[in-house]
C-alpha positions in Angstrom: -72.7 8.4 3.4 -74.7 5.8 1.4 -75.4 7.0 -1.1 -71.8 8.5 -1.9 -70.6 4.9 -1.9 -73.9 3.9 -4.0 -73.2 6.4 -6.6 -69.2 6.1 -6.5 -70.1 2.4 -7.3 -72.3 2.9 -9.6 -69.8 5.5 -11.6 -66.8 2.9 -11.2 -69.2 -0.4 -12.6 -70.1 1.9 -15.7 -66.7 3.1 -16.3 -65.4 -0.8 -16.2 -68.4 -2.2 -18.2 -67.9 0.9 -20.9 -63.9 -0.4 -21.2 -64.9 -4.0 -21.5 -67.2 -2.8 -24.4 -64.9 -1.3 -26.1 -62.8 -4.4 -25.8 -65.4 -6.5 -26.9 -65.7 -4.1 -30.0 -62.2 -4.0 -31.1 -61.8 -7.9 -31.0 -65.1 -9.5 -32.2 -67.1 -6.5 -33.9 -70.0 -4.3 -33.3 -73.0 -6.8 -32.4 -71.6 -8.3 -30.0 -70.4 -5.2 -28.4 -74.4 -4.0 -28.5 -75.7 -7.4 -27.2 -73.2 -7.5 -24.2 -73.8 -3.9 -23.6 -77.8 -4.0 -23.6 -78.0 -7.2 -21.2 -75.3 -5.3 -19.1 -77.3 -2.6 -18.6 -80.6 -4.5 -18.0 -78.5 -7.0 -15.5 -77.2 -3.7 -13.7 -80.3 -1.9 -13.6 -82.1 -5.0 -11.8 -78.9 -5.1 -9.6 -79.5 -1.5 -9.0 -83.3 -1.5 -8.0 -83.0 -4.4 -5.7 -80.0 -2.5 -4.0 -81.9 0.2 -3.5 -84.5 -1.2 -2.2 -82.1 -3.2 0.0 -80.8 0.5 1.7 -84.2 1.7 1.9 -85.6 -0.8 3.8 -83.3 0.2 7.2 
């Protein structure tokens, strides 16, 4: 049960970070789009990891 709400979140944050992207793209241009999207991903991905580590430690 967990991990189905770990990975449904994980779909739903990507989904809503990939529109806000795309936002970001269509008003201000493509670099900022890639510079919001790379410290997304590295802020998720350490969001991720701790999380993780968070459910495995029960």
């Amino acid at each position: 049960m967990r991990n189905l709400v770990l990975y449904t979140g994980m779909v739903l944050l990507l989904l809503i970070m990939c529109y806000i992207t795309f936002t970001i793209y269509t008003y201000l241009g493509l670099w900022y789009a890639i510079f919001f999207s790379l410290f997304e991903v590295a802020k998720t991905s350490f969001a991720c990891i701790l999380y993780i580590r968070l459910i495995s430690r029960d």
